[in-house]
C-alpha positions as CSV (number, residue, x, y, z in Angstrom):
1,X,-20.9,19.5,-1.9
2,X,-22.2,18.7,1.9
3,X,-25.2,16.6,2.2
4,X,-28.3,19.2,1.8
5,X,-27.0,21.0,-1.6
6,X,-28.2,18.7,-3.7
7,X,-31.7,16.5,-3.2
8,X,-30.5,14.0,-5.9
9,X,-28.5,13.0,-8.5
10,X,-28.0,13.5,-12.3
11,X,-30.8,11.7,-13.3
12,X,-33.0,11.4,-10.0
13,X,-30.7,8.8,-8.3
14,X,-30.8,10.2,-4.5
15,X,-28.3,11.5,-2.6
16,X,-28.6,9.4,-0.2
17,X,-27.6,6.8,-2.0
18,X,-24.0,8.0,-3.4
19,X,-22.0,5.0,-3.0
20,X,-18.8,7.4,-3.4
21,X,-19.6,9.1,-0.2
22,X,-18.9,7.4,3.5
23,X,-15.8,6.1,5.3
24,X,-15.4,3.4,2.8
25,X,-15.9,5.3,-0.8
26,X,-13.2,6.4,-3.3
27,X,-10.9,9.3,-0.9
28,X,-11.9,13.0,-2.3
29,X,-8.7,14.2,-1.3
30,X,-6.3,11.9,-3.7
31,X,-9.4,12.2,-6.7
32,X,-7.9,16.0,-6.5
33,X,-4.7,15.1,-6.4
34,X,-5.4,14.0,-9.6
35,X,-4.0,16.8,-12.1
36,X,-4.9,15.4,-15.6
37,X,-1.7,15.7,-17.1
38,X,-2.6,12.5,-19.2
39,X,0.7,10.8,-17.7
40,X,-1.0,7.7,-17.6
41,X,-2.6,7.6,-20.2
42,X,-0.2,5.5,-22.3
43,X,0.9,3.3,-19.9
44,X,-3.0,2.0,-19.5
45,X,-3.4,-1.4,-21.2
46,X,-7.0,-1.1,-21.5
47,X,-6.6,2.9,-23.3
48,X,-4.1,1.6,-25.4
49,X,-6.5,-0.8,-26.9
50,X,-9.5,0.3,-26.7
51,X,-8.8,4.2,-27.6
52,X,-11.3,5.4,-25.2
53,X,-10.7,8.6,-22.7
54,X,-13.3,6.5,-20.0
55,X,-10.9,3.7,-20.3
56,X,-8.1,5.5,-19.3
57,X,-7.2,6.3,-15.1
58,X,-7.6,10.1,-16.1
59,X,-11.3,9.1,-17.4
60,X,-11.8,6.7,-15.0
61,X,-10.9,9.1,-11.9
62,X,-12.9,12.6,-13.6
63,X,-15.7,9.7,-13.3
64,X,-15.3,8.7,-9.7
65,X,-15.3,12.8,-9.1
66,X,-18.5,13.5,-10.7
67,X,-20.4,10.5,-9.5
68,X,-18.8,12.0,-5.6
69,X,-20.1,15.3,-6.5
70,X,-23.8,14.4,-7.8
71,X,-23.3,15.5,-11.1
72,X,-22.9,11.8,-12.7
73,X,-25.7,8.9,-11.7
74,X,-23.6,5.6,-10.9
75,X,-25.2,4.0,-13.8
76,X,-24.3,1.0,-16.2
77,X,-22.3,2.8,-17.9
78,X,-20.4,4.0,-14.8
79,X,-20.1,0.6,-14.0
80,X,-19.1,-1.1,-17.3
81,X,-15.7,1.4,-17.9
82,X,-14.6,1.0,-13.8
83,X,-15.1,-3.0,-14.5
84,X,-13.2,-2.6,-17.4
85,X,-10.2,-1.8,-15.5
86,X,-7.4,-4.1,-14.8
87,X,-6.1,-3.2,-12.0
88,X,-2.5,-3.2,-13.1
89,X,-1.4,-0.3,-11.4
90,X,0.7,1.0,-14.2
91,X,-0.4,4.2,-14.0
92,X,0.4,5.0,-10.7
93,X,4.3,4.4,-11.7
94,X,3.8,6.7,-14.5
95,X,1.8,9.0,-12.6
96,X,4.2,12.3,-11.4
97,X,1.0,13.4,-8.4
98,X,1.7,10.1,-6.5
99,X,-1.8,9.3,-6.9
100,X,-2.7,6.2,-5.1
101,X,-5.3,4.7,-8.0
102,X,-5.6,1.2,-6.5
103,X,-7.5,1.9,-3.9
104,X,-9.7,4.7,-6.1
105,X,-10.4,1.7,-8.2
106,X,-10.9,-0.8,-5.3
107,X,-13.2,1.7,-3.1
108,X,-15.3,2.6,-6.3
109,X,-16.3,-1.0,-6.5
110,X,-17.0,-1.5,-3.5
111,X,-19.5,1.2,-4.1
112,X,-21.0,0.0,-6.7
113,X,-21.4,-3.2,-5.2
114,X,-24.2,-1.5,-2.7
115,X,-26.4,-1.1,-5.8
116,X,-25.3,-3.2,-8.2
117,X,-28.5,-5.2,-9.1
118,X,-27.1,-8.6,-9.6
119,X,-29.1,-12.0,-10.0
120,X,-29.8,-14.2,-7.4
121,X,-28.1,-16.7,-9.0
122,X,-24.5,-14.6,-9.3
123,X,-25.1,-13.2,-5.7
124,X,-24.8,-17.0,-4.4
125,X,-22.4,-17.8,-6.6
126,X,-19.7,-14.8,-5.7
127,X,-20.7,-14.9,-2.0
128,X,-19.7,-18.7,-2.3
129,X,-16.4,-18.1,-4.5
130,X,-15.3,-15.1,-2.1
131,X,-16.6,-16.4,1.3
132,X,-16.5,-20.4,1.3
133,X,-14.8,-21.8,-1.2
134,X,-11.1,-19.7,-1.3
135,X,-11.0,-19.2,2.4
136,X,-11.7,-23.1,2.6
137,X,-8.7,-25.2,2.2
138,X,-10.8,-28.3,2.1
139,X,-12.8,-27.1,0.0
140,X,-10.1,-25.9,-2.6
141,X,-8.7,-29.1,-2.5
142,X,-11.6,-30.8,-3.2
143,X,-12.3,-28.3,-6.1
144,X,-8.6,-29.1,-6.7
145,X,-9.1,-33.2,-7.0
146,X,-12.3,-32.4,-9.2
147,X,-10.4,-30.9,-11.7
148,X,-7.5,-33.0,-11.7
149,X,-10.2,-36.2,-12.4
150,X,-11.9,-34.4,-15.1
151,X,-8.5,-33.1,-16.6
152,X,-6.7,-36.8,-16.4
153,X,-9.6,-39.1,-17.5
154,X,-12.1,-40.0,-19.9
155,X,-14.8,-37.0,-18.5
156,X,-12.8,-34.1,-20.3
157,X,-13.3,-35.2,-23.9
158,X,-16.6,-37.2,-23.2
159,X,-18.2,-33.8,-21.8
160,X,-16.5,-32.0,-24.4
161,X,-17.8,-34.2,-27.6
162,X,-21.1,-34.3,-26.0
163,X,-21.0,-30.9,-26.1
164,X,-22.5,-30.7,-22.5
165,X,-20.2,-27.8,-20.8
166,X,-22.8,-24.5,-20.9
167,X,-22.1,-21.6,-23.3
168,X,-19.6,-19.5,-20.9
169,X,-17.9,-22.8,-19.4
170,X,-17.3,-24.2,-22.8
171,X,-15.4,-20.8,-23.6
172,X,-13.1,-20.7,-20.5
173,X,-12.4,-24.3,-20.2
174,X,-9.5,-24.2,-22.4
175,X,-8.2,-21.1,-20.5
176,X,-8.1,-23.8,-17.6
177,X,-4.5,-24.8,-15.7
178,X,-3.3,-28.3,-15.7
179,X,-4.0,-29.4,-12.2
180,X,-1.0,-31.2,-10.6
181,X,-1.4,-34.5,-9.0
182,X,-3.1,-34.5,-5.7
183,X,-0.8,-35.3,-4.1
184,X,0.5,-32.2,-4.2
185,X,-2.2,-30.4,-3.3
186,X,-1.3,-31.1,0.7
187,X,-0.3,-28.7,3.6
188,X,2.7,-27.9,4.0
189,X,4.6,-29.2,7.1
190,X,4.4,-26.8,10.0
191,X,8.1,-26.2,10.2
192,X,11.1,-26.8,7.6
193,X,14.7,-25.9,9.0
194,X,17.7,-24.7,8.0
195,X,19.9,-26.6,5.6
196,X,23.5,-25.5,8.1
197,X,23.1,-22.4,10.5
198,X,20.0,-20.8,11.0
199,X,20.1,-17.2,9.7
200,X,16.7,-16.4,9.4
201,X,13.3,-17.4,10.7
202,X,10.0,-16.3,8.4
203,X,6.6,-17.4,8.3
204,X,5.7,-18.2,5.0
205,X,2.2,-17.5,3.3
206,X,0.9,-20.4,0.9
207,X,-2.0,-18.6,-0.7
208,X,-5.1,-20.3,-1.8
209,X,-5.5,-21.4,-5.6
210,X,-1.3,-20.6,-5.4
211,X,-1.7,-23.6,-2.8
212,X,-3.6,-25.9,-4.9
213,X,-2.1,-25.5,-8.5
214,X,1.0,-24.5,-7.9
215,X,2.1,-26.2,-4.7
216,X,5.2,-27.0,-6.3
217,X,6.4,-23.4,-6.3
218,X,5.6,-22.8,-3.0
219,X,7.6,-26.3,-2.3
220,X,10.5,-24.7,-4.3
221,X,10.6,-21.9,-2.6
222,X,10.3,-23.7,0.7
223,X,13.4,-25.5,-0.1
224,X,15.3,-22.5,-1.2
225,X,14.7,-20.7,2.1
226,X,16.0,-23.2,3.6
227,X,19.3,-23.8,1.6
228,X,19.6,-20.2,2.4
229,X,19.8,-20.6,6.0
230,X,16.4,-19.9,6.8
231,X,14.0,-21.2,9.4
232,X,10.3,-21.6,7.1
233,X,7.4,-22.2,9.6
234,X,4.0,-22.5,8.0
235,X,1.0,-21.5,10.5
236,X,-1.8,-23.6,9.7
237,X,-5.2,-21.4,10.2
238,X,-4.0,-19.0,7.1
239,X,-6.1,-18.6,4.7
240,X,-7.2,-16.9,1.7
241,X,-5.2,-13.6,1.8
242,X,-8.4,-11.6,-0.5
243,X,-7.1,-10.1,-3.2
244,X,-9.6,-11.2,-5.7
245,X,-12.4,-10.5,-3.5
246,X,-11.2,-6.6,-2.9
247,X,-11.0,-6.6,-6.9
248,X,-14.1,-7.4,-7.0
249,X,-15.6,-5.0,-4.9
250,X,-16.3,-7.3,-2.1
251,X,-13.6,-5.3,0.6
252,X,-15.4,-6.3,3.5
253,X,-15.1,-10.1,2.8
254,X,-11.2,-9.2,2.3
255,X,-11.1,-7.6,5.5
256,X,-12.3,-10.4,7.4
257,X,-9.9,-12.5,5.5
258,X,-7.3,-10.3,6.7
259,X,-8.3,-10.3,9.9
260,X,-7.8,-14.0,9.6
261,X,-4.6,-14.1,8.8
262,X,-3.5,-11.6,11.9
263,X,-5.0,-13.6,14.0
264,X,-2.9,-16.7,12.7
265,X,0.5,-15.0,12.2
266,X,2.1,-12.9,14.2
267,X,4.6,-10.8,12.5
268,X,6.2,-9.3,15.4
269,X,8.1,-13.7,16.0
270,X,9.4,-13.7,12.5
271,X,12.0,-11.9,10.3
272,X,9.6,-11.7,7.4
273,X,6.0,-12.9,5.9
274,X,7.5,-14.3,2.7
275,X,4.9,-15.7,-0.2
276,X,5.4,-16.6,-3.6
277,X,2.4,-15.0,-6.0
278,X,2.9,-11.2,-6.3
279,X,-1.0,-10.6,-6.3
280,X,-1.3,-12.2,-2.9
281,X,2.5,-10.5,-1.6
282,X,0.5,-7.0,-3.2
283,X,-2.5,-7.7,-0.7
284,X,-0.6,-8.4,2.4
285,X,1.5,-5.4,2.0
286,X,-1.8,-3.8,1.9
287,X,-3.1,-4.9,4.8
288,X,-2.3,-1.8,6.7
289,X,-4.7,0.5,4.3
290,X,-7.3,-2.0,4.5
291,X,-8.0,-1.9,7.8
292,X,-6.8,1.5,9.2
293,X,-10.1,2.5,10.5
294,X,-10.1,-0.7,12.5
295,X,-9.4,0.4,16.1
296,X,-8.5,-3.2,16.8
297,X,-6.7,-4.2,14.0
298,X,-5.0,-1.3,12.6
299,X,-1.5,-1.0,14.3
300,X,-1.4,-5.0,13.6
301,X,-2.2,-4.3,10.2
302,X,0.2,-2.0,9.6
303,X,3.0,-4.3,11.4
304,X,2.0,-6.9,9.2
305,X,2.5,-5.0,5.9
306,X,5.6,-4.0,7.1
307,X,6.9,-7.1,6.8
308,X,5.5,-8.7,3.9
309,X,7.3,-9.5,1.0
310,X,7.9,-12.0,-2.2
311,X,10.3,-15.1,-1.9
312,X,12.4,-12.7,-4.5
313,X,12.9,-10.1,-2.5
314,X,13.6,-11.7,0.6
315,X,16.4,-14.1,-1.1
316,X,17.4,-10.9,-2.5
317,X,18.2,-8.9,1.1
318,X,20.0,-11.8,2.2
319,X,22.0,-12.8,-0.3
320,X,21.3,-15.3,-2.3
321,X,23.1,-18.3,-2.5
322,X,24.6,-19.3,-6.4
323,X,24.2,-22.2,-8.4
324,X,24.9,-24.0,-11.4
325,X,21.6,-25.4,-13.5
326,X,22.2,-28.5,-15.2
327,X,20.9,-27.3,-18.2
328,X,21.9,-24.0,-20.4
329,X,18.8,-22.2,-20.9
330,X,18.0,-18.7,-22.9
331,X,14.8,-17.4,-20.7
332,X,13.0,-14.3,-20.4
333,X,11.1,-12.5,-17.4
334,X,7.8,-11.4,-17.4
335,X,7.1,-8.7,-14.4
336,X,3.5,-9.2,-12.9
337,X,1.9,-5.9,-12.6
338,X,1.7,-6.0,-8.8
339,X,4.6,-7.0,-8.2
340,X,6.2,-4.2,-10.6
341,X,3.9,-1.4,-10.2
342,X,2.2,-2.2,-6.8
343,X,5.0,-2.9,-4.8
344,X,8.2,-1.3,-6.6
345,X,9.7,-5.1,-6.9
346,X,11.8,-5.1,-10.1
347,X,15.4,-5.9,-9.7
348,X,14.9,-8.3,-7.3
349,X,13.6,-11.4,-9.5
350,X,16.8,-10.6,-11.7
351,X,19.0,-10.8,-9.2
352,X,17.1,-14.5,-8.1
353,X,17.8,-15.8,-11.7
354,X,21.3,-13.9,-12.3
355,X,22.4,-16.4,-9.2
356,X,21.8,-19.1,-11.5
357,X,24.6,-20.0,-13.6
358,X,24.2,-21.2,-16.8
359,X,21.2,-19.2,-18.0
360,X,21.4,-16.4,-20.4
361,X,18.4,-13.9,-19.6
362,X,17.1,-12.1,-22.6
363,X,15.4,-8.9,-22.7
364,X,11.5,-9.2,-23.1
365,X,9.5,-6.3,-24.5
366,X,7.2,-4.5,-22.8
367,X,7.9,-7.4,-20.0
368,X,5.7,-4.7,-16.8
369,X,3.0,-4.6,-19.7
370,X,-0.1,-6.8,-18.1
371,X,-0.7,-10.1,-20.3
372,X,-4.6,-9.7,-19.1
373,X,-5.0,-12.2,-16.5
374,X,-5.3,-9.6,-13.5
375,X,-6.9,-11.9,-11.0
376,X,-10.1,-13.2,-12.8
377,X,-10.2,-10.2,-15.1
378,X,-9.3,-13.1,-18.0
379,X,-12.5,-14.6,-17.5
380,X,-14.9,-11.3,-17.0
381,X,-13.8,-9.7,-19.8
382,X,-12.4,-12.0,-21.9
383,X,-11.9,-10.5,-24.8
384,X,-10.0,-7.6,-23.8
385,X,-7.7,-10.1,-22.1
386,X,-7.6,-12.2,-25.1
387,X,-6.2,-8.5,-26.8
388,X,-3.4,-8.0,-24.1
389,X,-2.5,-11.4,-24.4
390,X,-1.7,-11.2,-28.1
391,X,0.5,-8.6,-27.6
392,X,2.2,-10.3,-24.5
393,X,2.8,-13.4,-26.9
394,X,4.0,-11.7,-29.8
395,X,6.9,-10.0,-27.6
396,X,7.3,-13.4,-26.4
397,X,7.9,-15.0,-29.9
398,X,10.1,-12.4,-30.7
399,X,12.3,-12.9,-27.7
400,X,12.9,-16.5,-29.1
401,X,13.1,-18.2,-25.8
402,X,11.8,-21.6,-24.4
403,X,11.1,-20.4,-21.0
404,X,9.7,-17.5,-19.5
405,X,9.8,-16.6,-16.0
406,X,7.3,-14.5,-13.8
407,X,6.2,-14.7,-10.7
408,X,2.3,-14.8,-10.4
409,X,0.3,-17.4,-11.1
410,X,-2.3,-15.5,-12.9
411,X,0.6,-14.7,-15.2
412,X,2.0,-18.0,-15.5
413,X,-1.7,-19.4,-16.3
414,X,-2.7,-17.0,-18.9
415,X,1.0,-17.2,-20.6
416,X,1.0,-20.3,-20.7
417,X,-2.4,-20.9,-22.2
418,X,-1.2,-18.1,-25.2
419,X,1.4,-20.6,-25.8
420,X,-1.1,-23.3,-26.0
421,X,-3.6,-22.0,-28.1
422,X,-0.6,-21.1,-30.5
423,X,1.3,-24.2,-30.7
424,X,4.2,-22.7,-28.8
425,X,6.7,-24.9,-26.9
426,X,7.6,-22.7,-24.2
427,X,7.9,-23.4,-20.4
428,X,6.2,-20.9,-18.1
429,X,8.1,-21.0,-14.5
430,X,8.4,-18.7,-11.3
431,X,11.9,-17.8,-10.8
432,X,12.3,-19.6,-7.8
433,X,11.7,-22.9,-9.4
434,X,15.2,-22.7,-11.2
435,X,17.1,-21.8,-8.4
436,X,15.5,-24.8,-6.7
437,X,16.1,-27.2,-9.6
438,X,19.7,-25.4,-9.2
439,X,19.9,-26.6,-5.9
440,X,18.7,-30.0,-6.5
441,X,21.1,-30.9,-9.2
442,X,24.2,-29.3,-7.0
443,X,23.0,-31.9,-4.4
444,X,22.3,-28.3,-1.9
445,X,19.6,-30.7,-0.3
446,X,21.5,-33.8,0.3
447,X,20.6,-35.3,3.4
448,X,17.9,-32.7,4.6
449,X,14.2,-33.0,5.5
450,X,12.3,-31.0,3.4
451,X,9.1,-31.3,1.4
């Protein structure tokens, strides 16, 4: 259909409005490429438990196409089954057309963010979430040292028994992290060398809630560059690399987020952009996509993605260096969706913890299955994620283990709260937090600077 066919939409909404046509929408060519074989159909989380075709990435897609082609108003319920999706990216590894259903999904919402009729109230809210407070690093430490104060004093069970935390709050506050000391909620140092010869130089990507709550993995994995002869500088104007803000349908603030972080490193001085969350690592690589129509930025863009990549992978190309835990352990893996499905990334986190002697890795079930967490997804449709997680955790009792590994922190938070809420004793860790306790205990560090 070329503008002029069709005066409006199924249901009177005007052409002129389709928020699946421009430079921006949902790509005609890969909706084609679509074949509805039905491929993905069982490898989609939210199909599987909900049993409905519009839940699917065949339904979802057909969707997107007849919204495109006017015969489908963009509508609530439009809206509610393309919010419904995860993001997971498991169909496009089952899918045999190559389609590239991550950025169908992502485009669509950015759509339907252009008419989306959203309180004013949420509109200040997301605009502050996606545009001041994870790009801020002041901020998010502050955010950071509020939560720690609540979590470690008197405030968390007087606010609860006063029953003073509104409806929604009340719900997700158990779903909440434990936030580390504050102390480890600081920058890390601009440079970290080389435990013996320097091999490699990388600039190393902290993320921003990865920053906050789990500075101690990007620590670890600070450290274990360097024990593996690698230069780590940390360029201090990063910032928030925008992945939940392009899930959210707010791509624009992602790209100037990614324009950001071009601006502060410069791939072309470094070996590698290495990070350790496999959301954030997913976004970086897909740098190159977001911004290809940017005459400026593109060819930087694309550079960039080149050369993004998890801790895992990286200690994986080089070789990484064995060690000996001081303590036998039985643990299982858990593969974040991006990191699996996104990105291809599956041996290499095995290969991390197979370096580590003294721990016998059991299989885990349905391990590239999503356990629901998908960026905020846990908290906007909790209930579905609550589903997911059930089956995440049952695997996990199965597999009889006291730690599981994975390497997101969306994972690692919603994991760990299954175990939690079901009196499970069970340590949820990133890989390369063992090979740095590895390290530690073979006295690897001994006399170095490191943070």
């Amino acid at each position: 259909m070329t503008t002029g066919e069709k005066a409006d939409f199924a249901g009177g909404f005007p052409e002129s409005e389709n928020p699946f046509i421009g430079p921006d929408a949902p790509d005609r060519r890969m909706i084609q490429r679509c074949i509805h074989c039905g491929s993905c159909v069982t490898s989609c989380p939210t199909f599987t438990l909900l049993g409905n075709e519009m839940d699917s990435p065949r339904g979802r897609i057909y969707i997107m196409r007849l919204v495109a082609e006017g015969e489908m108003a963009p509508d609530e319920t439009v809206m509610k089954h393309l919010d419904r999706c995860l993001d997971c990216r498991a169909c496009e590894t089952a899918c045999p057309s190559g389609v590239p259903y991550g950025s169908l999904i992502e485009a669509a919402r950015e759509g339907l963010e252009k008419i989306r009729k959203r309180s004013l109230p949420v509109r200040v809210f997301r605009r502050f979430l996606f545009r001041c407070l994870l790009p801020s690093r002041t901020l998010l430490r502050l955010a950071g040292a509020a939560t720690r104060l609540y979590q470690a004093t008197f405030l968390k069970s007087l606010l609860r028994g006063l029953g003073l935390l509104p409806g929604k709050l009340a719900e997700l506050e158990p779903m909440m992290p434990e936030a580390p000391p504050i102390s480890s909620m600081r920058a890390l140092p601009p440079e970290v060398a080389p435990i013996g010869e320097q091999k490699h130089r990388v600039a190393f990507f902290g993320g921003c809630i990865q920053s906050i709550l789990f500075g101690d993995v990007n620590r670890a994995a600070v450290r274990a560059l360097a024990a593996n002869g690698t230069r780590v500088v940390f360029p201090a104007v990063q910032t928030c690399c925008g992945a939940l803000q392009a899930h959210a349908g707010d791509r624009e603030a992602a790209r100037i987020l990614a324009r950001q972080n071009l601006d502060a490193i410069d791939a072309a001085g470094f070996d590698a952009v290495v990070l350790a969350g496999a959301g954030c690592a997913a976004m970086l690589y897909e740098y190159g996509d977001l911004l290809a129509s940017d005459p400026v930025y593109a060819s930087r863009a694309a550079a960039f993605s080149d050369k993004a990549m998890d801790v895992t992978v990286f200690l994986a190309r080089i070789g990484v260096r064995e060690a000996h835990h001081p303590e036998p352990r039985k643990i299982a893996y858990h593969h974040p969706c991006h990191l699996f499905h996104a990105l291809k990334v599956r041996s290499e986190p095995i290969e991390v913890l197979t370096a580590i002697r003294n721990l016998d890795i059991v299989p885990l079930e349905e391990s590239d299955w999503c356990c629901g967490s998908a960026g905020s997804y846990n908290l906007t449709h909790t209930e579905i994620s609550m589903g997911l997680l059930d089956r995440k955790m049952g695997h996990v009792k199965d597999s009889e283990v006291p730690v599981v590994c994975t390497g997101n922190p969306g994972c690692q938070i919603q994991i760990a709260f299954g175990a939690r809420e079901r009196g499970m004793d069970l340590r949820v860790v990133h890989p390369v937090v063992l090979l740095d306790e590895a390290y530690e205990a073979e006295g690897v560090y001994r006399g170095a600077t490191l943070p």
